[in-house]
FIDOKE-325774 format. One line per field, with one value per atom (N, C-alpha, C, O): residue number from 1; residue in one letter; x, y, z. Coordinates in steps of 0.02 Angstrom, whole numbers, plus 32768, in hexadecimal, padded with zeros to 4 digits. Example, Ala and Ser with C-alpha at 12.3 -4.5 7.8 and 13.67 -1.06 7.14 Angstrom:
! residues 2
num	(1_1_1_1_2_2_2_2)
residuo	(A_A_A_A_S_S_S_S)
X	(8294_8267_8294_82C8_8282_82AC_8285_829E)
Y	(7EE4_7F1F_7F5B_7F5A_7F90_7FCB_8002_8039)
Z	(8186_8186_8186_81A7_8162_8165_818A_8192)
//
This chain:
! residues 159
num	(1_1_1_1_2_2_2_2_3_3_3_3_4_4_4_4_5_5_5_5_6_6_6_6_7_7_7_7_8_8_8_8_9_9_9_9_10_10_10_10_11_11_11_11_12_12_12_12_13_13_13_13_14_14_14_14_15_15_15_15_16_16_16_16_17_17_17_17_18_18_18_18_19_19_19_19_20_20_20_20_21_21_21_21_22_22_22_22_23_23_23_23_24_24_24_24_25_25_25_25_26_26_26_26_27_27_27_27_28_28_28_28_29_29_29_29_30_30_30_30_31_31_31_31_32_32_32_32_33_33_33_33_34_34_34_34_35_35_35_35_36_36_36_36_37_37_37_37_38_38_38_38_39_39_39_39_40_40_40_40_41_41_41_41_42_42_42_42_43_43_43_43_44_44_44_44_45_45_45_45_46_46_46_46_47_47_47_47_48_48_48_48_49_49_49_49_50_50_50_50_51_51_51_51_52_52_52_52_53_53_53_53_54_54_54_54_55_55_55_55_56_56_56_56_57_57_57_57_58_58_58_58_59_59_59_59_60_60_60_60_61_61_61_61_62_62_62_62_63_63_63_63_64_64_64_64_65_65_65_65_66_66_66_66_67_67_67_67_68_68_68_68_69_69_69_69_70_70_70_70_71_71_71_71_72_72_72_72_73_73_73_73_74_74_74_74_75_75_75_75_76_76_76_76_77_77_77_77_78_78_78_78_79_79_79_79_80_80_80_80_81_81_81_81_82_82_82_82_83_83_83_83_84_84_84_84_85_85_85_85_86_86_86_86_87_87_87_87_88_88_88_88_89_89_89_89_90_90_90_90_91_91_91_91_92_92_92_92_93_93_93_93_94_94_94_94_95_95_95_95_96_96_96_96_97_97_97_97_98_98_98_98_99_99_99_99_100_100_100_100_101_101_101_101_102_102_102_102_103_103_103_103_104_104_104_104_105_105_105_105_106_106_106_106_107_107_107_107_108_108_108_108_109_109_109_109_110_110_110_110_111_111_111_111_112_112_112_112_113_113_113_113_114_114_114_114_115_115_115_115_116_116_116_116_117_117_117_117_118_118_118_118_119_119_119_119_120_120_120_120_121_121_121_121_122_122_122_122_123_123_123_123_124_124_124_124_125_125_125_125_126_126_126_126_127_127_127_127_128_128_128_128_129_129_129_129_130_130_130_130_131_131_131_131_132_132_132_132_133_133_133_133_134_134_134_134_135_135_135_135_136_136_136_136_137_137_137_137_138_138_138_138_139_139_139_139_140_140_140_140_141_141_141_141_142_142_142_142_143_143_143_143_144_144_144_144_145_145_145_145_146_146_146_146_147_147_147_147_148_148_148_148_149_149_149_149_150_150_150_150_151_151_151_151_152_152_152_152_153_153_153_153_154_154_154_154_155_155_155_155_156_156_156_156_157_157_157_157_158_158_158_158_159_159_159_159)
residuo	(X_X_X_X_X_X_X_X_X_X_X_X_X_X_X_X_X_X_X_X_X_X_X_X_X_X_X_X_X_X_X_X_X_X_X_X_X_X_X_X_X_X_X_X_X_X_X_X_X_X_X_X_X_X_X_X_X_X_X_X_X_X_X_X_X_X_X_X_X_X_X_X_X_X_X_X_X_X_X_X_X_X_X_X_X_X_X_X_X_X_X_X_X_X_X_X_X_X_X_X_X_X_X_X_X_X_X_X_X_X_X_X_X_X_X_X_X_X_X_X_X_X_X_X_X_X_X_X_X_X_X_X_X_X_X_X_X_X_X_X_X_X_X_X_X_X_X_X_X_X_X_X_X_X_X_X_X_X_X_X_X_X_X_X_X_X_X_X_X_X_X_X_X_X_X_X_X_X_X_X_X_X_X_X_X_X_X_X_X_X_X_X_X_X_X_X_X_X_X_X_X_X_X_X_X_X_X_X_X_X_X_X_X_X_X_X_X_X_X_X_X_X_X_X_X_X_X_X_X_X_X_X_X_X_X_X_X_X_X_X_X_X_X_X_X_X_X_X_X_X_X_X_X_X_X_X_X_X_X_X_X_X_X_X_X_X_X_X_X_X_X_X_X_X_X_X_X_X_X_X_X_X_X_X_X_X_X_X_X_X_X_X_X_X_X_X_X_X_X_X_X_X_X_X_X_X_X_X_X_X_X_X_X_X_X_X_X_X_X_X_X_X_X_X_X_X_X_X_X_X_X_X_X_X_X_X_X_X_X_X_X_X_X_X_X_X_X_X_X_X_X_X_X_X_X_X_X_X_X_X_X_X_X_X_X_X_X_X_X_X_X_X_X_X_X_X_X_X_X_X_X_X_X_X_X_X_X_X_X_X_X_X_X_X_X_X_X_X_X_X_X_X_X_X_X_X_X_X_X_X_X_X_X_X_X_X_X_X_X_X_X_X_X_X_X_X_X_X_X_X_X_X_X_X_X_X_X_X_X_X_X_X_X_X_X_X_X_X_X_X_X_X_X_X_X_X_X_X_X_X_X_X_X_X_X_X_X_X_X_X_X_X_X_X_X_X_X_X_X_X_X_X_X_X_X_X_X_X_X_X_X_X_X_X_X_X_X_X_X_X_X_X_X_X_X_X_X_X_X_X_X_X_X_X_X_X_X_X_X_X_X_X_X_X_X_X_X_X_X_X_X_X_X_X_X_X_X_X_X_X_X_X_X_X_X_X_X_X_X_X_X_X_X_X_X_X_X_X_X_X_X_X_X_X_X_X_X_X_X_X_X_X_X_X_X_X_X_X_X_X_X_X_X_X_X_X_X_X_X_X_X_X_X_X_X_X_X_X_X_X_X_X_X_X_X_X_X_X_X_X_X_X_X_X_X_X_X_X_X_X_X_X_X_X_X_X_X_X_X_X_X_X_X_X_X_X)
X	(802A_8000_802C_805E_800C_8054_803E_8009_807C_8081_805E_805D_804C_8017_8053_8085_8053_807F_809F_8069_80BD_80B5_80B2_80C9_8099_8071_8094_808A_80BD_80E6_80B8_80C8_8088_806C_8056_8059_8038_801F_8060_805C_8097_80D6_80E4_80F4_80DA_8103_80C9_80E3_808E_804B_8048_8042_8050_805D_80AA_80AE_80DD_811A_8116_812E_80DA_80D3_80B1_80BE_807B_803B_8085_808F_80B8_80CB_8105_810A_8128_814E_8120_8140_80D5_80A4_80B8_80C2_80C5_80B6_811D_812D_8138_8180_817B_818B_8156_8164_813C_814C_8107_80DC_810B_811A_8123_8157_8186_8197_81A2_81DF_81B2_81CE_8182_817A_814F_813A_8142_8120_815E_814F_8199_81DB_81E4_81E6_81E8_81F2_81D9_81F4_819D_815F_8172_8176_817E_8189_81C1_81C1_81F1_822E_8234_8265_820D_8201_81DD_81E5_81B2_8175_81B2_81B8_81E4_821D_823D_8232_8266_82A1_826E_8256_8269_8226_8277_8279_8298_82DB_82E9_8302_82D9_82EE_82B0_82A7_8285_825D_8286_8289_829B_82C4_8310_8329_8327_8366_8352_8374_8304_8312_8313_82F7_833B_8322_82E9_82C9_82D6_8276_825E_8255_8259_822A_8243_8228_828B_82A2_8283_8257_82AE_82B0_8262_8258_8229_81D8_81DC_81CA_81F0_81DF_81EA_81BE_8235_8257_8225_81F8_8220_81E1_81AB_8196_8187_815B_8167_8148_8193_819B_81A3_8189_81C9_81DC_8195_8192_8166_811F_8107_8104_80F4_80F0_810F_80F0_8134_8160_814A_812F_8154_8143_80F7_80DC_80DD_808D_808B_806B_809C_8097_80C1_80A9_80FB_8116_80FF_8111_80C3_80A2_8067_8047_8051_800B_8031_8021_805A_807F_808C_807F_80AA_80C8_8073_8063_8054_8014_7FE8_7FBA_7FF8_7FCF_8006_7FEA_804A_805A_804C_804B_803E_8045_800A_7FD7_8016_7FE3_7F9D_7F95_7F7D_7F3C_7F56_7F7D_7F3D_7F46_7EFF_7EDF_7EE7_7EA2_7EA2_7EBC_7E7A_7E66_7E64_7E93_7E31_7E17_7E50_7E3A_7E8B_7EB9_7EDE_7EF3_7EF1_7F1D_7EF7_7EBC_7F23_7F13_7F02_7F1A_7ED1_7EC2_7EEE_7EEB_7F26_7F55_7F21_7EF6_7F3C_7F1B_7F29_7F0A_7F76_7F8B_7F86_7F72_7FA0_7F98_7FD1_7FD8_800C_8039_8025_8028_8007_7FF8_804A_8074_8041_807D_8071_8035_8087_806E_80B5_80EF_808E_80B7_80B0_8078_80E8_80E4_80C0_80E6_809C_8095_80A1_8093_80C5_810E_812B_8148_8128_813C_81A6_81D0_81A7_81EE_8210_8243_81DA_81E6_81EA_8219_81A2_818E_81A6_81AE_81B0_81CF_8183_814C_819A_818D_81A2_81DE_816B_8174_8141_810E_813D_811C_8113_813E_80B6_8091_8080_805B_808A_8067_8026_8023_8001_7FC6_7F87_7F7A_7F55_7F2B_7EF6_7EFB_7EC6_7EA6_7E80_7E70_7E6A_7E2F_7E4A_7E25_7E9A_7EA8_7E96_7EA5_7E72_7E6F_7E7D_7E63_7EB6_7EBF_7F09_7F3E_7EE4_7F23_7F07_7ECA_7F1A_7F82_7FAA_7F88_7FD8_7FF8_8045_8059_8061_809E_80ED_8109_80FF_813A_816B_817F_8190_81D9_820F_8230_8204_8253_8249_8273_820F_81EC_81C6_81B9_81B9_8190_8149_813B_8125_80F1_80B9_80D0_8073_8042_801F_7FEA_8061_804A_803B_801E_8051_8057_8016_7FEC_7FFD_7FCC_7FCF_7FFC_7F95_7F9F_7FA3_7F86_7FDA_7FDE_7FC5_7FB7_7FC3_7F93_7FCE_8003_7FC6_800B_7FD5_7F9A_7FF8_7FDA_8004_803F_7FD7_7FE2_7FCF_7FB8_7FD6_7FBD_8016_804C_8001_803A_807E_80B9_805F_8092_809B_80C3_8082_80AB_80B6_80D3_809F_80CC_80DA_810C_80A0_80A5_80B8_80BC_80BE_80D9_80B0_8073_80D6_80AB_8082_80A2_8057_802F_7FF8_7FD7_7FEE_7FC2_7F61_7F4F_7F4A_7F0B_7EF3_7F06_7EC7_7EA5_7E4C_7E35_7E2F_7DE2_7DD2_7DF3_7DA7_7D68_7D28_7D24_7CEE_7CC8_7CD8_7CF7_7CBD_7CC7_7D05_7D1D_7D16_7D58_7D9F_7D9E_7DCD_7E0C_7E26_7E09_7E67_7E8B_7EC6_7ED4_7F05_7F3E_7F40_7F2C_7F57_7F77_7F8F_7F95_7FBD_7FEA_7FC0_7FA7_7FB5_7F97_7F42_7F1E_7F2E_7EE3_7ECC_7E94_7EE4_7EC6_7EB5_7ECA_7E8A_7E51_7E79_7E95_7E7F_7EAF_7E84_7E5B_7E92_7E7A_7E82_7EA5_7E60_7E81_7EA2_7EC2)
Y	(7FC6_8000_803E_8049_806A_80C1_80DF_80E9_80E7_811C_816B_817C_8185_81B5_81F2_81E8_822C_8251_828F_829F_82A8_82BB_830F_831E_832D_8373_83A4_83A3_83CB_83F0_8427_8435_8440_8464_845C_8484_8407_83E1_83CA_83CA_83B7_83A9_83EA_83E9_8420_8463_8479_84A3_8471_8484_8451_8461_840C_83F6_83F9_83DF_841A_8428_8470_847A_8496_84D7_84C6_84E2_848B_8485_846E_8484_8441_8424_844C_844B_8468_84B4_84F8_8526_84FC_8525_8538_8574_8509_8525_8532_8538_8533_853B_8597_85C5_8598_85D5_85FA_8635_85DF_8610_8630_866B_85F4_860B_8637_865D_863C_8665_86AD_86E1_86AF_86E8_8716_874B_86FF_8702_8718_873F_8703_8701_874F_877F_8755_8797_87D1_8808_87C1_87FE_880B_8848_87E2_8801_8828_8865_880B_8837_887E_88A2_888D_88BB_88EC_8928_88D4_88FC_8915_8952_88F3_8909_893F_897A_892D_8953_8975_8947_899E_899F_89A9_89A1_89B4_89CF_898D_898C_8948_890A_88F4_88B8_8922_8921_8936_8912_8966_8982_8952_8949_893E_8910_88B5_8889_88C3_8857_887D_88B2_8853_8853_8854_8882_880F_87F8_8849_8861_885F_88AB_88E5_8919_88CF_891F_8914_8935_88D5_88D4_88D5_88E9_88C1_88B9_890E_892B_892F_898A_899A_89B4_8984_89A7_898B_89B2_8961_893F_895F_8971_8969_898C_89DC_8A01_89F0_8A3E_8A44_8A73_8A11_8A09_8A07_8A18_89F0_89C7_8A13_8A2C_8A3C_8A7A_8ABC_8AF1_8AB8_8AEC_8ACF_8AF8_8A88_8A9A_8A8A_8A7E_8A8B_8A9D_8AE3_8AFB_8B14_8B4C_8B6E_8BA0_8B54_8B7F_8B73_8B9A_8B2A_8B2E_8B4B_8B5D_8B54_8B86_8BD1_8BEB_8BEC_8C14_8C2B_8C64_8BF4_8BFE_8BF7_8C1D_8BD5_8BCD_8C10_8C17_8C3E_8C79_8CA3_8CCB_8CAB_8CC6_8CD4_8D0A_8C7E_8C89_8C89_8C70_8CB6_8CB8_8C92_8C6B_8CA1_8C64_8C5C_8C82_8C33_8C2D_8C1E_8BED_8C52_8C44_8C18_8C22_8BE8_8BBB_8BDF_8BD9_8C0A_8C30_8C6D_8CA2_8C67_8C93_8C69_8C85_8C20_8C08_8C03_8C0C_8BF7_8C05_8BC6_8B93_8BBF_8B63_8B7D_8BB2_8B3B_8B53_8B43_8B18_8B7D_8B93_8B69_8B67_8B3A_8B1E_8AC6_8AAA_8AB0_8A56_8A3F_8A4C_8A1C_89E9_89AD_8976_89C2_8981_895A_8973_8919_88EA_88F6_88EA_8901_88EB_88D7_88E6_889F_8865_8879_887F_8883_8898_884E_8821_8851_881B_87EA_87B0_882A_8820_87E1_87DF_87B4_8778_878C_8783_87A0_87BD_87D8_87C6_880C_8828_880C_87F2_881E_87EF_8826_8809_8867_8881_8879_885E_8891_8883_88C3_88D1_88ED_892E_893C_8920_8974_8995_89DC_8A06_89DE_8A30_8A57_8A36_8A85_8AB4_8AD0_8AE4_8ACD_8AEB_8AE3_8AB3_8B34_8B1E_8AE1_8AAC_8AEE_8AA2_8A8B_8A50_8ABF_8AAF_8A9F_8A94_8A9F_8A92_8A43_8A0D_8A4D_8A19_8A16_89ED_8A50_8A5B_8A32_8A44_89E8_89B2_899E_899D_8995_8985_89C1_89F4_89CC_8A01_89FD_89C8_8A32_8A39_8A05_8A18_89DA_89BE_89D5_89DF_89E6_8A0D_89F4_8A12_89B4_8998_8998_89B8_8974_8972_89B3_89C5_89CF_8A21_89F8_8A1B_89D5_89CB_89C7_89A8_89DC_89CA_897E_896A_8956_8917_8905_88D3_892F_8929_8917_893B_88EA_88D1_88BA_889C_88D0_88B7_8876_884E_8868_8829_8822_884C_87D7_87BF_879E_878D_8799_8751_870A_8706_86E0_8693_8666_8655_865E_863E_85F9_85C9_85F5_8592_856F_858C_8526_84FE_8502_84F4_8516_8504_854E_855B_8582_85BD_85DB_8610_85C2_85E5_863E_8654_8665_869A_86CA_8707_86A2_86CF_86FE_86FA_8737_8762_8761_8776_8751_8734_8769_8785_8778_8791_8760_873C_876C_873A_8739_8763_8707_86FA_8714_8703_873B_872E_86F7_86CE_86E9_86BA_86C3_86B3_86E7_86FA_8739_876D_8724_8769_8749_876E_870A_86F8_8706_8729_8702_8729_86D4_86B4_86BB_8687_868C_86B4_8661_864C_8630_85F7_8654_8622_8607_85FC_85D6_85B2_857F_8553_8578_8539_8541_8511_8579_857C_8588_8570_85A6_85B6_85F8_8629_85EC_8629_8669_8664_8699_86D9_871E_873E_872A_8750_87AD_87C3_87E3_8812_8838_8868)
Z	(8000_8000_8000_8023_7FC9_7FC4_8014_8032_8021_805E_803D_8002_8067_8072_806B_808E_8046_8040_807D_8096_8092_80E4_80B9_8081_80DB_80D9_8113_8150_80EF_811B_8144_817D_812B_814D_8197_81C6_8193_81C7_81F2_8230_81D4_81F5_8228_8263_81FD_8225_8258_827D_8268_828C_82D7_8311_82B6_82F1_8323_835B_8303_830F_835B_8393_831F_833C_8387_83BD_8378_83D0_83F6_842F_83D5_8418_8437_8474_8418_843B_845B_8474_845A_8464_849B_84A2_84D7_8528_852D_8568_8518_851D_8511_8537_84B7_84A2_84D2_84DC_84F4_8516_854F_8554_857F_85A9_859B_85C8_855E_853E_8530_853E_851D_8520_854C_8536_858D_85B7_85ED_861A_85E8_8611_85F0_8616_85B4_858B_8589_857D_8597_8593_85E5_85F1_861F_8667_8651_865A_8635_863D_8615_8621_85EF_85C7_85ED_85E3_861C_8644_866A_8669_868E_86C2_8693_86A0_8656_864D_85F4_85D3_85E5_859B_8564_8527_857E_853C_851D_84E5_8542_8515_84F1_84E8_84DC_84B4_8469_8437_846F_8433_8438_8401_845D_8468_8437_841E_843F_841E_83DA_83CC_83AE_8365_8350_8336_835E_8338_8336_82FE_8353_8364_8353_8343_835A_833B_82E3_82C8_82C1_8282_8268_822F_8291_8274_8272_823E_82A2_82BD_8271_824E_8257_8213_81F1_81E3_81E3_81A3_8192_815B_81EF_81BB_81B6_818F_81DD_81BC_8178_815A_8158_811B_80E6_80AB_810E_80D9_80CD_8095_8112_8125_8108_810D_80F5_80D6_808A_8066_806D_801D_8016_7FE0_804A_802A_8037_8008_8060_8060_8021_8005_800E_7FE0_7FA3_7F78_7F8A_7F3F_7F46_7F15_7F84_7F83_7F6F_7F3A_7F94_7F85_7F3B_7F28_7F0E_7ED1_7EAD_7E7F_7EBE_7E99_7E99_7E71_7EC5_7EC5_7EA2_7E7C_7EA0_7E80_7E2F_7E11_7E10_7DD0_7DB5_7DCC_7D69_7D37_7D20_7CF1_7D3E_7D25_7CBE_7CA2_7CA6_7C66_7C51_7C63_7C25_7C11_7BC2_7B8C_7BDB_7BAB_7B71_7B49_7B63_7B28_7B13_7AFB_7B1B_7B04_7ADA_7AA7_7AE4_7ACD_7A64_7A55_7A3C_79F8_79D9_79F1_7997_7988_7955_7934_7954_78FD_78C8_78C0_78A2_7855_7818_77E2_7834_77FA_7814_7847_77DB_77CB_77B9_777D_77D5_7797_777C_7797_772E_770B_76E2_76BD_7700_76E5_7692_7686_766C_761D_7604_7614_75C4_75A3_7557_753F_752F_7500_74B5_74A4_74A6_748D_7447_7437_7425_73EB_73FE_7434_73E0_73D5_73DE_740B_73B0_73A8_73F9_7416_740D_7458_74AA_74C9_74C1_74DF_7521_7557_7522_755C_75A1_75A1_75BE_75F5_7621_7627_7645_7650_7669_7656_76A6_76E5_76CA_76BD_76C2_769E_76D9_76FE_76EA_7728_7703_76C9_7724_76F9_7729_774E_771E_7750_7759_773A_7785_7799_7769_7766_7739_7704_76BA_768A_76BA_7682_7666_7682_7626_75F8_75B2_758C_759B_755C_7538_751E_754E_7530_74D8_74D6_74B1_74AF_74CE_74C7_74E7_74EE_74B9_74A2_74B1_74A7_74C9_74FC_74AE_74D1_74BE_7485_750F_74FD_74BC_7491_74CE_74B4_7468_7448_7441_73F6_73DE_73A4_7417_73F0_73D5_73A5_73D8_73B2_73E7_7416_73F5_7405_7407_73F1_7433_7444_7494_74A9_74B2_7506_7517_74FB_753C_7563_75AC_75CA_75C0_7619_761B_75F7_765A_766D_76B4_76DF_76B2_76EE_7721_7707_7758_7774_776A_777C_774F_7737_778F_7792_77C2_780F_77E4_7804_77AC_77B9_77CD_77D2_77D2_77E4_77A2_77AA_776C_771C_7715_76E8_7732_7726_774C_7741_779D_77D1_77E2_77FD_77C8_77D1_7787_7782_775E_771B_7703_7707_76E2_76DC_767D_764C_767A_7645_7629_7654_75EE_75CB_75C1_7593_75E9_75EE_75AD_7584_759E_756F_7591_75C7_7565_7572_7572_7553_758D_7571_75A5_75E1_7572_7593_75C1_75B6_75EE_762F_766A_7695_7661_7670_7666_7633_7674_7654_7671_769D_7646_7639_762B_75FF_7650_763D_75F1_75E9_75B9_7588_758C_7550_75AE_75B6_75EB_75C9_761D_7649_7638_762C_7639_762E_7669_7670_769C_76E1_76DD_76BE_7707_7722_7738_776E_771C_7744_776C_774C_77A4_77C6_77C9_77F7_7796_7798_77C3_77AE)
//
C-alpha cells in the first residue's frame, strides 16, 4: 500500500502546539522584563527590525500618495487616433515581386499602386498567410467571393 505523502504544513502546526507552552513561557519571562526595564524593548532585534519594516511600508505608501498627487492626470480624450495605415504591398510583376511598406491613411483603397523598384502600377496589398505551408508569408490574396485566399495553400486570410 503507497505511503500517504507527509504535508509540511501539518508537520510544521503540530511542531508549533508542541513548543506552544515553552514559547508562552519565553515570552511571558519577556514581557515581565520589559514592564521592569522598557529600553529592552528597543534592545531585542525581532522588534526593533518589525519597528523598521513597517516604517519602511509607511514611508512608501506615503511617498506614492505623495507622487500620485503630484502628477498630471492624463486625459483620455486628448490623446490623438493615428490618421495613417502601413499597408505591406507585393509588387505582382512576375519579373519583380518587391515587397514593400505604403504609409497611407486608413481609408486608402487606391491599389494597384506604383512599385518602387519596376516603376509600373502593379503593387497590391498583401495579407500574412498563418497557415502551416506558409508560416506567416506575406501573400497577395486571391478573391473568391466575399472571402480573400492564400494562392499558394488556399487558406482563409484574415484582413
Amino acid at each position: 500500500m503507497a505511503q500517504e505523502r507527509p504535508n509540511p504544513i501539518r508537520e510544521w502546526l503540530t511542531v508549533a502546539r508542541a513548543h506552544a507552552p515553552i514559547w508562552r513561557e519565553h515570552l511571558g519571562t519577556w514581557g515581565r522584563a520589559v514592564r521592569e526595564n522598557p529600553r529592552l524593548l528597543w534592545e531585542t532585534p525581532a522588534a526593533r527590525y518589525g519597528l523598521y519594516a513597517v516604517a519602511a511600508v509607511l514611508l512608501l505608501w506615503v511617498g506614492s500618495a505623495v507622487a500620485n498627487r503630484l502628477a498630471t492626470p492624463v486625459d483620455p480624450e486628448t490623446r490623438v487616433a493615428a490618421a495613417t495605415f502601413d499597408y505591406h504591398v507585393i509588387c505582382t510583376n512576375p519579373e519583380c515581386g518587391q515587397h514593400f511598406i505604403l504609409r497611407r491613411p486608413k481609408s486608402f483603397s487606391d491599389f494597384p499602386v506604383r512599385c518602387p523598384k519596376c516603376e509600373q502600377r502593379t503593387g497590391m496589398r498583401a495579407l500574412p498567410c498563418n497557415s502551416a505551408t506558409c508560416r506567416g508569408k506575406w501573400v497577395v490574396p486571391q478573391v473568391q467571393g466575399s472571402e480573400q485566399r492564400c494562392p499558394q495553400c488556399g487558406a482563409l486570410l484574415k484582413p
